[in-house]
C-alpha positions as CSV (number, residue, x, y, z in Angstrom):
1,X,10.2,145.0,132.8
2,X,10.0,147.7,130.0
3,X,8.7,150.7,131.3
4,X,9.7,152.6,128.3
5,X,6.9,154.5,125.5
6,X,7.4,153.7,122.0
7,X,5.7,155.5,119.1
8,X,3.3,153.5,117.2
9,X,1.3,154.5,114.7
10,X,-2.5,154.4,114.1
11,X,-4.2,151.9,111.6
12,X,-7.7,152.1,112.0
13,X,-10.0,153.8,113.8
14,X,-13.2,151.5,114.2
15,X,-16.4,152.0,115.3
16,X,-18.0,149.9,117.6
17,X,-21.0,151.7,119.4
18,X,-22.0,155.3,119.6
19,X,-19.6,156.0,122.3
20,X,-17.1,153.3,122.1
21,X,-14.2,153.2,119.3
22,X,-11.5,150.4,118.3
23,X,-7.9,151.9,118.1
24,X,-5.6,149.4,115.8
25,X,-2.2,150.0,115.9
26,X,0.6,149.2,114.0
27,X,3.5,147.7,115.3
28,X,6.8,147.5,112.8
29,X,8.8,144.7,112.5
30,X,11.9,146.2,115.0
31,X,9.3,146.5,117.5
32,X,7.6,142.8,117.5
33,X,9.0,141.2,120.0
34,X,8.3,144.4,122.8
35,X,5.1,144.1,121.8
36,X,4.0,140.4,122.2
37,X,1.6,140.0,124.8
38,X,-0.9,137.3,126.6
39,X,-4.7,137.8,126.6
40,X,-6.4,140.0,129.1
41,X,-3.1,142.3,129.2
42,X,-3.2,146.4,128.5
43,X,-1.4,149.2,126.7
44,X,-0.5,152.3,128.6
45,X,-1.1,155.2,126.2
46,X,0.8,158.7,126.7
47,X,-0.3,161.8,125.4
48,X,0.1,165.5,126.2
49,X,-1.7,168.3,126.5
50,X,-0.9,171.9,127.1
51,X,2.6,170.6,128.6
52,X,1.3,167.9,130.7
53,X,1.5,164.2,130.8
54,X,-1.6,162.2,130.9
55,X,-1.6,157.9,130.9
56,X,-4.4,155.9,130.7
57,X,-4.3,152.3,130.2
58,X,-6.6,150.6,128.1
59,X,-7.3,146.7,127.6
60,X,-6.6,145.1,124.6
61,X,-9.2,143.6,122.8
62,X,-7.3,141.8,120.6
63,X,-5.4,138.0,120.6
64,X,-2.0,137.1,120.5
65,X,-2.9,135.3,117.4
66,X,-4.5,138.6,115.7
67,X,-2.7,140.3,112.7
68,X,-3.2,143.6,114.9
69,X,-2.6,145.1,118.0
70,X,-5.8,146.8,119.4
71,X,-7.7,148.5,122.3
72,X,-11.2,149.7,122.6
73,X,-11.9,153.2,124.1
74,X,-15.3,154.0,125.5
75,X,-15.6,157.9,125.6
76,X,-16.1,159.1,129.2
77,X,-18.0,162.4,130.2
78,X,-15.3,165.1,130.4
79,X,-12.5,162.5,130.1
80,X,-9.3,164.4,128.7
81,X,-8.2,161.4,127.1
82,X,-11.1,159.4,125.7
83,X,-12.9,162.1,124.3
84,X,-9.4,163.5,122.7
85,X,-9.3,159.6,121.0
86,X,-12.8,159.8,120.0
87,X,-12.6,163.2,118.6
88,X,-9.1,164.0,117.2
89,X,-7.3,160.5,116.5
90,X,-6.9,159.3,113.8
91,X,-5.2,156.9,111.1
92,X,-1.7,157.9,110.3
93,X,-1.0,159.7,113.9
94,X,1.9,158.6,116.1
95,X,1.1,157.8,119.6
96,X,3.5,156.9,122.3
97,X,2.7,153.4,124.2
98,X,4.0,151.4,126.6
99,X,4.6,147.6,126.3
100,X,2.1,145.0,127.1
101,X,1.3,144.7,131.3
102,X,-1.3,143.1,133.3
103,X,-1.8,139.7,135.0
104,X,-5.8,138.9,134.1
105,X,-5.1,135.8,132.7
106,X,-4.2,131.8,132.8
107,X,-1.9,130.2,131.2
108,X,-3.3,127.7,127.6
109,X,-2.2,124.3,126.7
110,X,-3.8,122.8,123.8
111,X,-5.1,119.8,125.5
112,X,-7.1,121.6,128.7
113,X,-10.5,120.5,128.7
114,X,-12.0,123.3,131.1
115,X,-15.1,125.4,131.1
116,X,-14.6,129.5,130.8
117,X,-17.3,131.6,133.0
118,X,-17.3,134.7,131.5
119,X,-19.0,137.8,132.9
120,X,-18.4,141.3,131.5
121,X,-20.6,144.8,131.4
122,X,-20.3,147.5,129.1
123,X,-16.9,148.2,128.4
124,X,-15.7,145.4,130.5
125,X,-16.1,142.9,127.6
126,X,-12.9,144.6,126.0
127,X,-10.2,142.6,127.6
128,X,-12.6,139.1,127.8
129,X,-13.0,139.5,123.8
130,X,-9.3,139.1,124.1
131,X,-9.0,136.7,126.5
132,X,-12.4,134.5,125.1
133,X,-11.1,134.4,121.1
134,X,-7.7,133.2,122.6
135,X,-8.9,130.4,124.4
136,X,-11.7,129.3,121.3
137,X,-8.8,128.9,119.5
138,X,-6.2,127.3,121.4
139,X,-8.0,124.9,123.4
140,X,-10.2,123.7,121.4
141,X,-11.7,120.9,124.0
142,X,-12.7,123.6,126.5
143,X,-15.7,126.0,126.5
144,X,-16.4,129.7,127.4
145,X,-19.8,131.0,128.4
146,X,-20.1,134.8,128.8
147,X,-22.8,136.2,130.6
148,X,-22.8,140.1,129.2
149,X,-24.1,143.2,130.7
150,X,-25.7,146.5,129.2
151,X,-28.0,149.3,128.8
152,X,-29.5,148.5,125.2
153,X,-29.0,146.9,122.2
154,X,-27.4,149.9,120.9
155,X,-24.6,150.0,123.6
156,X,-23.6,146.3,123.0
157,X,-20.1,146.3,121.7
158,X,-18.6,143.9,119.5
159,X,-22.2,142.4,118.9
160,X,-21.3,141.2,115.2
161,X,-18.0,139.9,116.2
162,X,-19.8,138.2,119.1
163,X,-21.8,136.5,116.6
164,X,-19.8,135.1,113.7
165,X,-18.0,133.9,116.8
166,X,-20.8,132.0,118.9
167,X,-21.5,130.8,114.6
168,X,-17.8,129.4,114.0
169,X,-17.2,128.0,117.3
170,X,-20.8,127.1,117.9
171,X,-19.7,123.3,120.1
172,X,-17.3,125.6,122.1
173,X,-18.8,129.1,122.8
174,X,-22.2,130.5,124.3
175,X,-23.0,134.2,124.4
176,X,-26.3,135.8,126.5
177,X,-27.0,139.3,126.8
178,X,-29.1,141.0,129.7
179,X,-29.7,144.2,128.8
180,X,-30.9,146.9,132.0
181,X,-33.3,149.4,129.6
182,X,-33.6,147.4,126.6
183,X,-35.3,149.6,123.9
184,X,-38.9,150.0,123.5
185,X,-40.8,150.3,119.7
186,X,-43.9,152.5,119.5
187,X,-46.7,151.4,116.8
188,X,-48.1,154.5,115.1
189,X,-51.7,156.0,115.8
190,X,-53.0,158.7,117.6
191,X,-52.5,157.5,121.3
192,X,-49.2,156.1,120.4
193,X,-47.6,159.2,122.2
194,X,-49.5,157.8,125.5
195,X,-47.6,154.6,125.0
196,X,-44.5,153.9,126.5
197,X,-43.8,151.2,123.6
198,X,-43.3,147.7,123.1
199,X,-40.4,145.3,124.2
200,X,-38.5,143.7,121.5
201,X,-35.8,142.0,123.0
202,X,-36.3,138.6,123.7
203,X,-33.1,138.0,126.3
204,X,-32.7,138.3,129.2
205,X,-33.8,142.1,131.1
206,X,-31.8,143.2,134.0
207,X,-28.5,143.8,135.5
208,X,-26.0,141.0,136.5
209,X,-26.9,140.3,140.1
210,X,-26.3,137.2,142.5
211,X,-29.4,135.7,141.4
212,X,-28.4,136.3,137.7
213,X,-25.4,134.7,138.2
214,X,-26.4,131.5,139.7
215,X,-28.8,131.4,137.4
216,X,-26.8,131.2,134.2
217,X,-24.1,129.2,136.2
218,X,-27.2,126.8,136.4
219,X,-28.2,126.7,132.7
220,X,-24.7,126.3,131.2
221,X,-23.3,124.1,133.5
222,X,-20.0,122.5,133.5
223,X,-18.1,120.2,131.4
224,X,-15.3,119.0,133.7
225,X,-14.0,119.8,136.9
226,X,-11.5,122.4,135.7
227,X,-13.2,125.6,135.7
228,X,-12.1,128.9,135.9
229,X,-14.0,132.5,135.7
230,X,-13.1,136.0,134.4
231,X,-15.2,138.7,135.7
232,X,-14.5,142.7,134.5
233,X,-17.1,145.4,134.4
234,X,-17.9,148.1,136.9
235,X,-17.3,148.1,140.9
236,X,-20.4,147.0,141.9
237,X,-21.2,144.2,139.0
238,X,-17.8,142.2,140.0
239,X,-19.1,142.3,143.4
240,X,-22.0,140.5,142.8
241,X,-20.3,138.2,140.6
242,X,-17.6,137.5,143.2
243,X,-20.8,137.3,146.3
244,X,-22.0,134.5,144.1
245,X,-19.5,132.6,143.3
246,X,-18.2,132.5,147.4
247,X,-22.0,131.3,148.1
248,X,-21.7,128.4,145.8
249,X,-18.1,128.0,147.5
250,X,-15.8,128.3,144.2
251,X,-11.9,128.2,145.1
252,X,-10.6,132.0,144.7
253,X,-7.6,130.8,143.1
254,X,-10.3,130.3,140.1
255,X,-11.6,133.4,140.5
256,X,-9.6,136.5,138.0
257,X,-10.7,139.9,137.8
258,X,-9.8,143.4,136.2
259,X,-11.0,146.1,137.6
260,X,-10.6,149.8,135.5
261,X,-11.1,152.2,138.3
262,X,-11.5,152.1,141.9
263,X,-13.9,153.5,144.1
264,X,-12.9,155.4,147.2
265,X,-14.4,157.3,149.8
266,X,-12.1,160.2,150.5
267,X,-12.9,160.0,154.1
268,X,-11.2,156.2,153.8
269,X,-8.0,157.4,152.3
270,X,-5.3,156.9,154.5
271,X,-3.2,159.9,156.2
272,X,0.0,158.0,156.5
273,X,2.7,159.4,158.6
274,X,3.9,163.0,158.3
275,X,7.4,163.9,157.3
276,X,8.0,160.0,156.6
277,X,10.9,159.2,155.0
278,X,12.0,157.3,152.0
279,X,14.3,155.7,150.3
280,X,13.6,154.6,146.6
281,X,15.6,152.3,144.3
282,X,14.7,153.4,140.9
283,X,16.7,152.9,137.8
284,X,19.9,152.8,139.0
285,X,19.0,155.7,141.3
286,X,18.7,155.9,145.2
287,X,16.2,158.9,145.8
288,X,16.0,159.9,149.3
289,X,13.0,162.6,150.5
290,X,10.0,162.7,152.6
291,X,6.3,162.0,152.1
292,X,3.8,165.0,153.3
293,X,0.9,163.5,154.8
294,X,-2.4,162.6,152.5
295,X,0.6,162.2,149.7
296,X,0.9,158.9,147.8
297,X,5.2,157.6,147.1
298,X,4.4,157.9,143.4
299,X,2.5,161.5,144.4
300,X,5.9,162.5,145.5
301,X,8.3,160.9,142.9
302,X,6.4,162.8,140.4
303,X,6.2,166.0,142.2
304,X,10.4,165.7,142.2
305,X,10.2,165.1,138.3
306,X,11.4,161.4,138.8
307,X,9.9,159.1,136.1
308,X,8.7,155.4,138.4
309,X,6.5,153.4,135.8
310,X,2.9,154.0,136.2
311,X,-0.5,154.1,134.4
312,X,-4.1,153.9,135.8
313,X,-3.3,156.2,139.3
314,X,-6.4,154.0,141.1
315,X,-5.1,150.5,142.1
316,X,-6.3,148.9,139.2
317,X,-3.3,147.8,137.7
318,X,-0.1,146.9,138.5
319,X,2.3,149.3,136.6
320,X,3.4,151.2,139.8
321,X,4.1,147.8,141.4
322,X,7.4,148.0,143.5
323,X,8.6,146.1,146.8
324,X,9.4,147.1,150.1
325,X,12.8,146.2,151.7
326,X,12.1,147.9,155.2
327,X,9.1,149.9,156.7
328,X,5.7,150.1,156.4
329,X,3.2,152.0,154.1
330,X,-0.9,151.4,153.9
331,X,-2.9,151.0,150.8
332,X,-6.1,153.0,150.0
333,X,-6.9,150.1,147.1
334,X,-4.8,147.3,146.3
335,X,-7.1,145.3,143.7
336,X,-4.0,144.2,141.9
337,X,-2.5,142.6,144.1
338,X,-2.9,139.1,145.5
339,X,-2.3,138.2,149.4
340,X,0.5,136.6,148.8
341,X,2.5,139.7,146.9
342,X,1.7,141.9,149.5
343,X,2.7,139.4,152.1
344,X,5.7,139.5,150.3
345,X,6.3,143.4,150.7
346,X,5.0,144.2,147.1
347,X,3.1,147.6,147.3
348,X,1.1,149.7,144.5
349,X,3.1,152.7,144.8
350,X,0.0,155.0,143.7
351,X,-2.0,153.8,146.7
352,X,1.1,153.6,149.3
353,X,1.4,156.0,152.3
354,X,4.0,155.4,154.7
355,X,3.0,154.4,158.0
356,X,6.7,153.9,159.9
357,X,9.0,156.5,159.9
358,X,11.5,155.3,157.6
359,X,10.0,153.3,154.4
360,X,12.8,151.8,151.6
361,X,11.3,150.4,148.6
362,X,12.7,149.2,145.0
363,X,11.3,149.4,141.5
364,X,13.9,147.3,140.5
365,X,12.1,144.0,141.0
Protein backbone atom coordinates (compact mmCIF):
# COMPACT_ATOMS: atom_id res chain seq x y z
CA UNK A 1 0.00 0.00 0.00
CA UNK A 2 1.12 3.64 -0.80
CA UNK A 3 1.64 5.47 2.15
CA UNK A 4 3.45 8.22 0.33
CA UNK A 5 1.96 12.26 0.04
CA UNK A 6 1.83 13.63 -3.34
CA UNK A 7 1.25 17.32 -4.24
CA UNK A 8 -2.02 18.01 -5.94
CA UNK A 9 -3.24 21.00 -6.80
CA UNK A 10 -6.55 22.78 -5.96
CA UNK A 11 -9.34 23.32 -8.63
CA UNK A 12 -12.25 24.67 -6.97
CA UNK A 13 -13.24 25.60 -3.90
CA UNK A 14 -17.16 25.08 -3.59
CA UNK A 15 -19.56 26.09 -1.34
CA UNK A 16 -21.91 23.90 -0.09
CA UNK A 17 -23.49 25.33 3.28
CA UNK A 18 -22.36 28.12 5.60
CA UNK A 19 -19.84 26.01 7.28
CA UNK A 20 -19.17 23.17 4.91
CA UNK A 21 -16.85 23.66 1.59
CA UNK A 22 -16.12 21.20 -1.46
CA UNK A 23 -12.33 20.92 -2.15
CA UNK A 24 -11.80 19.60 -5.97
CA UNK A 25 -8.58 18.60 -6.80
CA UNK A 26 -6.68 17.99 -9.67
CA UNK A 27 -4.95 14.99 -10.32
CA UNK A 28 -2.39 15.05 -13.63
CA UNK A 29 -2.18 12.43 -15.87
CA UNK A 30 1.35 10.81 -14.16
CA UNK A 31 -0.61 10.53 -11.14
CA UNK A 32 -3.99 8.69 -12.31
CA UNK A 33 -3.58 5.50 -11.61
CA UNK A 34 -2.34 6.34 -7.57
CA UNK A 35 -5.28 8.03 -7.48
CA UNK A 36 -8.15 5.63 -8.53
CA UNK A 37 -10.23 4.77 -5.84
CA UNK A 38 -13.71 2.89 -4.85
CA UNK A 39 -16.66 4.77 -3.35
CA UNK A 40 -16.88 5.51 0.36
CA UNK A 41 -12.88 5.74 0.44
CA UNK A 42 -10.79 8.97 1.86
CA UNK A 43 -7.89 11.27 1.25
CA UNK A 44 -5.39 11.92 3.92
CA UNK A 45 -4.43 15.66 3.65
CA UNK A 46 -0.97 16.99 5.18
CA UNK A 47 -0.37 20.34 5.92
CA UNK A 48 2.06 22.30 8.27
CA UNK A 49 1.98 24.72 10.53
CA UNK A 50 4.58 26.53 12.46
CA UNK A 51 6.95 23.35 11.79
CA UNK A 52 4.48 20.77 12.69
CA UNK A 53 2.69 18.03 10.89
CA UNK A 54 -0.97 17.84 11.04
CA UNK A 55 -3.22 14.87 8.91
CA UNK A 56 -6.70 14.71 8.70
CA UNK A 57 -8.57 12.56 6.52
CA UNK A 58 -11.47 13.50 4.79
CA UNK A 59 -14.11 11.36 2.75
CA UNK A 60 -14.50 11.82 -0.66
CA UNK A 61 -17.62 12.88 -1.95
CA UNK A 62 -17.03 12.20 -5.21
CA UNK A 63 -17.45 8.77 -7.76
CA UNK A 64 -15.00 6.75 -9.47
CA UNK A 65 -16.84 7.77 -12.52
CA UNK A 66 -16.58 11.74 -11.74
CA UNK A 67 -14.23 14.00 -13.91
CA UNK A 68 -12.80 15.16 -10.36
CA UNK A 69 -11.41 14.14 -7.35
CA UNK A 70 -13.12 15.69 -4.29
CA UNK A 71 -13.76 16.00 -0.45
CA UNK A 72 -16.09 18.03 1.49
CA UNK A 73 -14.72 19.81 4.70
CA UNK A 74 -17.13 20.96 7.35
CA UNK A 75 -15.30 23.73 9.50
CA UNK A 76 -14.98 22.59 13.15
CA UNK A 77 -14.84 25.10 16.16
CA UNK A 78 -11.10 25.72 16.80
CA UNK A 79 -10.10 22.98 14.30
CA UNK A 80 -6.43 23.83 13.02
CA UNK A 81 -7.16 22.28 9.91
CA UNK A 82 -10.67 22.90 8.73
CA UNK A 83 -10.84 26.33 9.54
CA UNK A 84 -7.25 26.80 7.79
CA UNK A 85 -9.28 25.05 4.41
CA UNK A 86 -12.11 27.27 4.92
CA UNK A 87 -10.29 30.37 5.41
CA UNK A 88 -6.93 30.27 3.51
CA UNK A 89 -7.29 27.60 0.61
CA UNK A 90 -7.75 28.19 -2.31
CA UNK A 91 -7.65 27.44 -6.26
CA UNK A 92 -4.19 27.19 -7.59
CA UNK A 93 -2.47 26.02 -4.01
CA UNK A 94 -0.52 22.74 -3.80
CA UNK A 95 -1.49 20.46 -1.11
CA UNK A 96 0.15 17.23 -0.18
CA UNK A 97 -2.28 14.02 -0.16
CA UNK A 98 -2.14 10.69 0.36
CA UNK A 99 -3.67 7.99 -1.96
CA UNK A 100 -7.12 6.71 -1.71
CA UNK A 101 -7.75 4.32 1.72
CA UNK A 102 -10.74 3.12 3.49
CA UNK A 103 -12.84 -0.10 3.37
CA UNK A 104 -16.75 1.52 3.64
CA UNK A 105 -17.89 -0.09 0.75
CA UNK A 106 -19.16 -3.32 -1.41
CA UNK A 107 -18.19 -4.34 -4.32
CA UNK A 108 -20.82 -3.35 -7.91
CA UNK A 109 -21.79 -5.66 -10.72
CA UNK A 110 -23.96 -4.34 -13.23
CA UNK A 111 -26.64 -6.86 -12.87
CA UNK A 112 -27.19 -6.74 -8.73
CA UNK A 113 -30.69 -6.09 -8.11
CA UNK A 114 -30.42 -5.03 -4.26
CA UNK A 115 -31.91 -2.33 -2.18
CA UNK A 116 -29.30 0.51 -0.57
CA UNK A 117 -30.36 1.73 3.14
CA UNK A 118 -28.80 4.78 3.42
CA UNK A 119 -28.58 6.84 6.66
CA UNK A 120 -26.28 9.83 7.09
CA UNK A 121 -26.27 13.18 9.46
CA UNK A 122 -24.65 16.32 8.81
CA UNK A 123 -21.41 15.88 7.39
CA UNK A 124 -21.80 12.19 7.29
CA UNK A 125 -23.62 12.36 3.95
CA UNK A 126 -20.06 13.18 2.33
CA UNK A 127 -18.75 9.68 1.72
CA UNK A 128 -22.63 8.12 1.00
CA UNK A 129 -22.96 10.98 -1.92
CA UNK A 130 -19.97 8.99 -3.11
CA UNK A 131 -20.92 5.78 -2.41
CA UNK A 132 -24.96 6.50 -3.46
CA UNK A 133 -24.14 8.31 -7.17
CA UNK A 134 -21.83 5.21 -7.71
CA UNK A 135 -24.25 2.62 -7.23
CA UNK A 136 -27.30 4.88 -9.32
CA UNK A 137 -25.15 4.47 -12.02
CA UNK A 138 -23.68 1.23 -12.11
CA UNK A 139 -26.43 -0.90 -11.02
CA UNK A 140 -29.04 0.27 -12.48
CA UNK A 141 -31.63 -2.56 -11.26
CA UNK A 142 -31.00 -1.72 -7.57
CA UNK A 143 -32.29 1.11 -5.39
CA UNK A 144 -30.85 3.41 -2.66
CA UNK A 145 -33.07 5.06 0.03
CA UNK A 146 -31.23 7.60 2.22
CA UNK A 147 -32.70 8.58 5.27
CA UNK A 148 -30.67 12.13 6.10
CA UNK A 149 -30.13 13.95 9.33
CA UNK A 150 -29.77 17.73 10.19
CA UNK A 151 -30.29 20.85 12.04
CA UNK A 152 -32.08 23.06 9.36
CA UNK A 153 -32.61 23.52 5.96
CA UNK A 154 -29.79 25.76 5.83
CA UNK A 155 -27.23 23.10 7.08
CA UNK A 156 -28.32 20.42 4.45
CA UNK A 157 -25.42 19.80 2.19
CA UNK A 158 -25.47 18.86 -1.23
CA UNK A 159 -29.38 19.66 -1.20
CA UNK A 160 -29.44 20.65 -5.08
CA UNK A 161 -27.27 17.79 -6.07
CA UNK A 162 -29.61 15.65 -3.92
CA UNK A 163 -32.28 16.73 -6.10
CA UNK A 164 -31.42 16.70 -9.77
CA UNK A 165 -30.45 13.32 -8.51
CA UNK A 166 -33.78 11.85 -6.80
CA UNK A 167 -35.11 13.95 -10.59
CA UNK A 168 -32.76 11.76 -12.97
CA UNK A 169 -32.85 8.62 -11.26
CA UNK A 170 -36.41 9.07 -10.02
CA UNK A 171 -37.31 4.69 -10.43
CA UNK A 172 -34.07 4.08 -8.53
CA UNK A 173 -33.42 6.73 -5.70
CA UNK A 174 -35.47 8.15 -2.67
CA UNK A 175 -34.17 10.99 -0.55
CA UNK A 176 -36.03 12.21 3.01
CA UNK A 177 -34.81 14.71 5.29
CA UNK A 178 -35.53 15.04 9.14
CA UNK A 179 -34.43 17.98 10.17
CA UNK A 180 -33.85 18.45 14.40
CA UNK A 181 -34.69 22.66 14.61
CA UNK A 182 -36.11 23.17 11.28
CA UNK A 183 -36.47 26.93 10.79
CA UNK A 184 -39.33 28.90 11.88
CA UNK A 185 -40.97 32.12 9.68
CA UNK A 186 -42.42 35.12 11.69
CA UNK A 187 -45.50 37.00 9.92
CA UNK A 188 -45.09 40.73 10.55
CA UNK A 189 -47.29 42.84 13.10
CA UNK A 190 -46.94 44.18 16.23
CA UNK A 191 -46.99 40.99 18.53
CA UNK A 192 -44.95 39.17 15.91
CA UNK A 193 -41.93 39.60 18.36
CA UNK A 194 -44.05 37.45 20.97
CA UNK A 195 -44.23 34.73 18.35
CA UNK A 196 -41.92 32.13 18.17
CA UNK A 197 -42.90 31.72 14.23
CA UNK A 198 -44.30 29.36 12.04
CA UNK A 199 -43.06 25.82 10.64
CA UNK A 200 -42.43 25.66 7.09
CA UNK A 201 -41.00 22.44 6.54
CA UNK A 202 -43.20 19.85 5.55
CA UNK A 203 -40.69 16.62 6.28
CA UNK A 204 -40.05 14.93 8.68
CA UNK A 205 -38.90 16.86 12.46
CA UNK A 206 -36.44 15.08 14.58
CA UNK A 207 -33.36 13.29 14.93
CA UNK A 208 -32.64 9.71 13.50
CA UNK A 209 -33.63 7.39 16.37
CA UNK A 210 -34.66 3.65 16.59
CA UNK A 211 -38.15 4.45 15.98
CA UNK A 212 -37.15 6.69 12.99
CA UNK A 213 -35.39 4.07 11.59
CA UNK A 214 -37.94 1.38 11.57
CA UNK A 215 -40.02 3.69 10.48
CA UNK A 216 -38.59 4.56 7.14
CA UNK A 217 -37.28 0.92 6.83
CA UNK A 218 -41.18 0.42 6.88
CA UNK A 219 -42.23 2.90 4.20
CA UNK A 220 -39.54 2.16 1.66
CA UNK A 221 -39.46 -1.28 1.92
CA UNK A 222 -37.48 -3.71 0.01
CA UNK A 223 -37.15 -4.85 -3.44
CA UNK A 224 -35.33 -8.22 -3.19
CA UNK A 225 -33.69 -10.07 -0.64
CA UNK A 226 -30.23 -8.60 -1.28
CA UNK A 227 -30.01 -5.63 0.94
CA UNK A 228 -27.35 -3.91 2.35
CA UNK A 229 -27.03 -0.59 4.61
CA UNK A 230 -24.46 2.28 4.98
CA UNK A 231 -24.75 4.25 8.04
CA UNK A 232 -22.07 7.40 8.74
CA UNK A 233 -22.86 10.43 10.94
CA UNK A 234 -21.97 11.14 14.51
CA UNK A 235 -21.32 8.44 17.51
CA UNK A 236 -24.52 8.40 18.87
CA UNK A 237 -26.81 8.46 15.43
CA UNK A 238 -24.89 5.12 14.12
CA UNK A 239 -25.81 3.66 17.33
CA UNK A 240 -29.28 4.00 16.91
CA UNK A 241 -29.14 3.05 13.50
CA UNK A 242 -27.11 -0.15 14.26
CA UNK A 243 -29.81 -0.82 17.77
CA UNK A 244 -32.42 -0.98 15.08
CA UNK A 245 -31.34 -2.84 12.64
CA UNK A 246 -30.13 -5.82 15.37
CA UNK A 247 -33.97 -5.53 16.74
CA UNK A 248 -35.29 -6.27 13.31
CA UNK A 249 -32.44 -9.07 13.23
CA UNK A 250 -30.38 -7.79 9.96
CA UNK A 251 -27.09 -9.97 9.28
CA UNK A 252 -24.09 -7.67 10.42
CA UNK A 253 -22.19 -8.72 7.50
CA UNK A 254 -24.89 -6.23 5.76
CA UNK A 255 -24.30 -3.81 8.05
CA UNK A 256 -21.11 -0.89 6.89
CA UNK A 257 -20.22 1.96 8.77
CA UNK A 258 -17.64 4.98 8.93
CA UNK A 259 -17.22 6.54 11.73
CA UNK A 260 -14.99 10.19 11.71
CA UNK A 261 -14.01 10.38 15.31
CA UNK A 262 -14.26 8.25 18.30
CA UNK A 263 -15.49 8.94 21.61
CA UNK A 264 -13.50 8.00 24.59
CA UNK A 265 -13.67 8.37 28.12
CA UNK A 266 -10.15 9.04 29.32
CA UNK A 267 -10.80 7.08 32.39
CA UNK A 268 -11.34 3.95 29.72
CA UNK A 269 -8.14 4.36 28.03
CA UNK A 270 -5.99 1.65 28.63
CA UNK A 271 -2.51 1.83 30.76
CA UNK A 272 -0.83 -0.97 28.93
CA UNK A 273 2.28 -2.40 30.37
CA UNK A 274 5.16 -0.13 31.48
CA UNK A 275 8.61 -0.39 29.90
CA UNK A 276 7.01 -2.91 27.21
CA UNK A 277 8.98 -3.67 24.55
CA UNK A 278 8.75 -3.63 20.85
CA UNK A 279 9.82 -4.68 17.93
CA UNK A 280 8.48 -2.92 14.63
CA UNK A 281 8.88 -3.95 11.02
CA UNK A 282 8.58 -0.75 9.12
CA UNK A 283 9.91 -0.09 5.74
CA UNK A 284 12.60 -2.16 5.52
CA UNK A 285 13.44 -1.21 9.11
CA UNK A 286 13.49 -3.30 12.45
CA UNK A 287 12.98 -0.51 15.26
CA UNK A 288 13.49 -1.85 18.63
CA UNK A 289 12.41 0.49 21.93
CA UNK A 290 9.91 0.58 24.63
CA UNK A 291 6.45 1.93 25.19
CA UNK A 292 5.90 4.27 28.45
CA UNK A 293 2.72 3.47 30.00
CA UNK A 294 -0.55 5.59 28.80
CA UNK A 295 1.60 5.79 25.33
CA UNK A 296 0.05 4.43 22.07
CA UNK A 297 2.99 2.32 19.41
CA UNK A 298 2.30 4.96 16.90
CA UNK A 299 2.69 7.67 20.05
CA UNK A 300 6.10 6.35 20.27
CA UNK A 301 7.17 5.84 16.60
CA UNK A 302 6.54 9.38 16.15
CA UNK A 303 8.09 10.62 19.31
CA UNK A 304 11.47 8.69 17.64
CA UNK A 305 10.87 10.68 14.26
CA UNK A 306 9.91 7.29 12.49
CA UNK A 307 7.33 7.97 9.78
CA UNK A 308 4.42 4.54 10.14
CA UNK A 309 1.38 5.59 7.86
CA UNK A 310 -1.31 7.25 9.70
CA UNK A 311 -4.16 9.74 9.50
CA UNK A 312 -7.32 10.24 11.76
CA UNK A 313 -5.33 9.35 15.41
CA UNK A 314 -9.02 8.08 16.82
CA UNK A 315 -9.65 4.52 15.47
CA UNK A 316 -11.71 5.60 12.75
CA UNK A 317 -9.76 4.50 10.03
CA UNK A 318 -7.55 2.09 9.12
CA UNK A 319 -4.30 3.94 7.97
CA UNK A 320 -2.26 2.90 11.06
CA UNK A 321 -3.31 -0.68 10.39
CA UNK A 322 -0.37 -3.13 11.14
CA UNK A 323 -0.17 -6.90 12.38
CA UNK A 324 1.09 -8.49 15.30
CA UNK A 325 3.61 -11.43 14.93
CA UNK A 326 4.04 -12.14 18.78
CA UNK A 327 2.65 -10.38 22.05
CA UNK A 328 -0.22 -8.67 23.00
CA UNK A 329 -1.44 -4.97 22.93
CA UNK A 330 -5.21 -3.60 23.99
CA UNK A 331 -7.26 -1.26 21.92
CA UNK A 332 -8.93 1.99 23.38
CA UNK A 333 -11.23 1.94 19.88
CA UNK A 334 -10.98 -0.34 17.13
CA UNK A 335 -14.12 0.76 14.88
CA UNK A 336 -12.11 -0.21 11.84
CA UNK A 337 -11.58 -3.25 12.35
CA UNK A 338 -13.76 -6.37 11.90
CA UNK A 339 -13.56 -9.54 14.38
CA UNK A 340 -12.04 -11.46 12.10
CA UNK A 341 -8.81 -8.92 11.49
CA UNK A 342 -8.15 -8.61 14.87
CA UNK A 343 -8.61 -12.36 15.38
CA UNK A 344 -6.01 -12.42 12.95
CA UNK A 345 -3.50 -10.15 14.97
CA UNK A 346 -4.31 -6.93 12.90
CA UNK A 347 -4.03 -3.94 15.41
CA UNK A 348 -4.76 -0.01 14.81
CA UNK A 349 -1.51 1.10 15.94
CA UNK A 350 -2.89 4.55 17.22
CA UNK A 351 -5.12 2.76 19.71
CA UNK A 352 -2.53 -0.18 20.60
CA UNK A 353 -0.92 -0.42 24.14
CA UNK A 354 1.10 -3.29 24.81
CA UNK A 355 -0.11 -5.54 27.36
CA UNK A 356 2.83 -8.54 27.30
CA UNK A 357 6.18 -7.67 27.86
CA UNK A 358 7.52 -8.10 24.53
CA UNK A 359 5.09 -6.98 21.50
CA UNK A 360 6.56 -7.57 17.58
CA UNK A 361 4.38 -6.12 15.03
CA UNK A 362 4.83 -5.36 11.09
CA UNK A 363 3.59 -2.50 8.82
CA UNK A 364 4.66 -4.49 6.09
CA UNK A 365 1.34 -6.34 5.49
Amino acid sequence: MDHSFYELKVKAIRPETEDAVTVVLEVPESLSDTFQYTQGQYLTLRFQFNGKEERRAYSMCSSPLDDDLAVTVKRLKGGLVSNYIHDKLKAGDTVEVMPPEGRFFTPLKEENKKTYYIFGAGSGITPLMSILKTILEKEPLSKVCLLYGNRNEESIIFQDSLEALEKRYRDQLVVEHILSQPKREKSGGLLSFLSKGTVLWQGKVGRINSGIVKEFLDQHPARTEQVEYFICGPGSMIEAVEKALKDLSVNKDRIHTERFTTDIDEKDRAKGTAGAKIIVHLNGDKIETEVPEGKTILDVLLDLRYDPPYSCHSGACSTCMAKIISGSVKMDACYALDDDEIAEGYILTCQSHPTSDTVELTYEI
